[in-house]
C-alpha positions in Angstrom: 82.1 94.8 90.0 81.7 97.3 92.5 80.5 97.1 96.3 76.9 98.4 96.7 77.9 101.5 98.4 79.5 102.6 95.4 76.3 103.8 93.7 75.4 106.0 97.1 78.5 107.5 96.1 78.8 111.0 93.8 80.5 111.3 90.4 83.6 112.4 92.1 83.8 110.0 94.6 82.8 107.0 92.1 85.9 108.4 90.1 88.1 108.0 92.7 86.4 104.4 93.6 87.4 103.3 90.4 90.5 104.4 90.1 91.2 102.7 93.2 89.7 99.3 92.2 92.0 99.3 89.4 95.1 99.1 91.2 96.0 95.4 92.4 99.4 95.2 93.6 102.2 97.6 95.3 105.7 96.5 94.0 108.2 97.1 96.9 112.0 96.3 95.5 113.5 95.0 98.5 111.4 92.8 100.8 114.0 91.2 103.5 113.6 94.4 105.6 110.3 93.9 105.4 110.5 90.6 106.3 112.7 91.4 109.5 110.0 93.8 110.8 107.2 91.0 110.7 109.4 88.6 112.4 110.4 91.1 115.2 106.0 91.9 115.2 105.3 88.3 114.9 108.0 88.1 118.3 106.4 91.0 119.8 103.1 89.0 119.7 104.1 85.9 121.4 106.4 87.7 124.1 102.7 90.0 124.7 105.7 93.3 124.9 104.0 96.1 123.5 107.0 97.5 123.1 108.3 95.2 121.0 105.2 95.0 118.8 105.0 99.1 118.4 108.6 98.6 117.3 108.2 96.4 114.5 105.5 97.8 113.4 107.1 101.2 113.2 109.9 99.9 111.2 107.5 97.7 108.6 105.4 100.8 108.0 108.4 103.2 107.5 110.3 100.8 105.3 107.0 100.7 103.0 107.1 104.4 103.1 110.6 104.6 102.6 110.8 102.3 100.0 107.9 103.7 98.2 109.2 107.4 98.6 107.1 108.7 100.5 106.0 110.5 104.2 105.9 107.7 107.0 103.2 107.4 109.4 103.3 107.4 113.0 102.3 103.7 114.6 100.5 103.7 117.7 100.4 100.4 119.3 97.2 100.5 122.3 96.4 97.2 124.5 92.7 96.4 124.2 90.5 97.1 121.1 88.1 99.4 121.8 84.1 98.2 120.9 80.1 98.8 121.4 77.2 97.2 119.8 78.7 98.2 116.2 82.0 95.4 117.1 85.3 96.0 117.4 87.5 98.4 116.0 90.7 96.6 114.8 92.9 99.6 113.0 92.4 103.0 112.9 94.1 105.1 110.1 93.8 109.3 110.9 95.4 111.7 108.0 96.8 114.4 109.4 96.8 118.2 108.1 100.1 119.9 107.3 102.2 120.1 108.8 101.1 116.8 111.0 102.0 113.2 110.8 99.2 110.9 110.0 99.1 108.0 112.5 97.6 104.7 112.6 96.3 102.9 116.0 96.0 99.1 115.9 95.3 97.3 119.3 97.0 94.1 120.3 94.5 92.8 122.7 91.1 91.7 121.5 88.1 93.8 123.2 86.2 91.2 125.1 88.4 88.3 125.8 91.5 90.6 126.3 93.8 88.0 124.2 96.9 88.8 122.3 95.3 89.1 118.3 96.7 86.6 116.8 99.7 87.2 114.4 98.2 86.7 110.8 95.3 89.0 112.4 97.5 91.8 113.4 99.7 92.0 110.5 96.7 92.1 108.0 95.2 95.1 110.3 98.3 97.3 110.6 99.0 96.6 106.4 95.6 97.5 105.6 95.6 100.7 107.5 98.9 100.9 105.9 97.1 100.5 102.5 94.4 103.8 103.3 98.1 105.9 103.8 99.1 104.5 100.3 96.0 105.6 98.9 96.7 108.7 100.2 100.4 109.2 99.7 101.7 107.4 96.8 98.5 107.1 94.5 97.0 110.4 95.4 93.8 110.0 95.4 91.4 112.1 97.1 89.9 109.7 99.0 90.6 105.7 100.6 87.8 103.4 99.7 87.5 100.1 100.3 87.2 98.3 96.5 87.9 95.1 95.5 91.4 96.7 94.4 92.1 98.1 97.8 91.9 94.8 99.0 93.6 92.7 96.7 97.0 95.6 97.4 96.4 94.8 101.2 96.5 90.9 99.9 99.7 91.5 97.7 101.6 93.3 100.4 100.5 90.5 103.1 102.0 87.7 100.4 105.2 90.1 100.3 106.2 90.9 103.5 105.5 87.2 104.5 106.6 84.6 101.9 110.0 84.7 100.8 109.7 83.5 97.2 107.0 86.3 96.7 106.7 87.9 93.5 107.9 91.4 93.5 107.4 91.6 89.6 106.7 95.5 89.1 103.4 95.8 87.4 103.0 99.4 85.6 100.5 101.7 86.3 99.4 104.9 84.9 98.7 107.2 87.9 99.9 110.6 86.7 99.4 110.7 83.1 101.9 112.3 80.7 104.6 112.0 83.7 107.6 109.5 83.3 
């Protein structure tokens, strides 16, 4: 079923919502670097280095990308979340135009205590701005909405890079009909 937005939406863009909303998981074939780069972010967190933290999250993103096959993204670690009466803004994905880098900004700090985000919080941030590149990148579609599908890839990815006995059973999709 379909967030209410998605009727506000035209014909194109509720093609490309749907499309979207069908695709539940993204199989990654080899996890334990994965898994390294969420320890060292995880590290990063309770140390409060931002260097550390910009680092592992660097290497998580660019080992999805590079497993995947596709262009990384630039992370940019900042200190305190940026808000106003609308809340907080937690991640921040920006595609670029070639021949740019897209980037995503995540902030460590929370806006109005100023405490380190805590680590499950973090890592769900920086992997669901990681999921809008995806959408971009490796499906190709046009646009990044958030559907139910959208988040149930940001949920699989989560369960992959964190558990070790996490299934990383390819499922099959057909994204580019009549391609192998």
């Amino acid at each position: 079923m379909p967030f209410q937005y998605y009727h506000r939406l035209n014909r194109r863009q509720q093609r490309i919502y749907r499309q979207s909303d069908g695709i539940e998981e993204v199989y990654l074939p080899n996890a334990r670097p994965l898994r390294d780069a969420v320890h060292e972010i995880e590290q990063g967190l309770q140390t409060e280095s931002k260097n550390i933290i910009q680092q592992g999250s660097q290497h998580l993103a660019r080992d999805i990308c590079r497993q995947l096959g596709i262009d990384a993204v630039n992370i940019k670690v900042l200190a305190r979340r940026p808000s106003d009466d609308w809340g907080e803004l937690h991640g921040l994905y920006e595609p670029a135009d070639p021949p740019g880098t897209p980037r995503i900004t995540v902030w460590m700090r929370t806006a109005r205590r100023k405490q380190v985000v805590a680590f499950k919080t973090y890592l769900r941030t920086l992997l669901h701005e990681v999921g809008h590149h995806l959408d971009y990148e490796y499906f190709r579609l046009e646009e990044s909405f958030h559907t139910e599908g959208f988040y149930k890839r940001e949920n699989h990815l989560f369960r992959t890079v964190t558990s070790p006995e996490a299934d990383t059973t390819p499922v099959q999709y057909e994204l580019f009909p009549g391609q192998p």
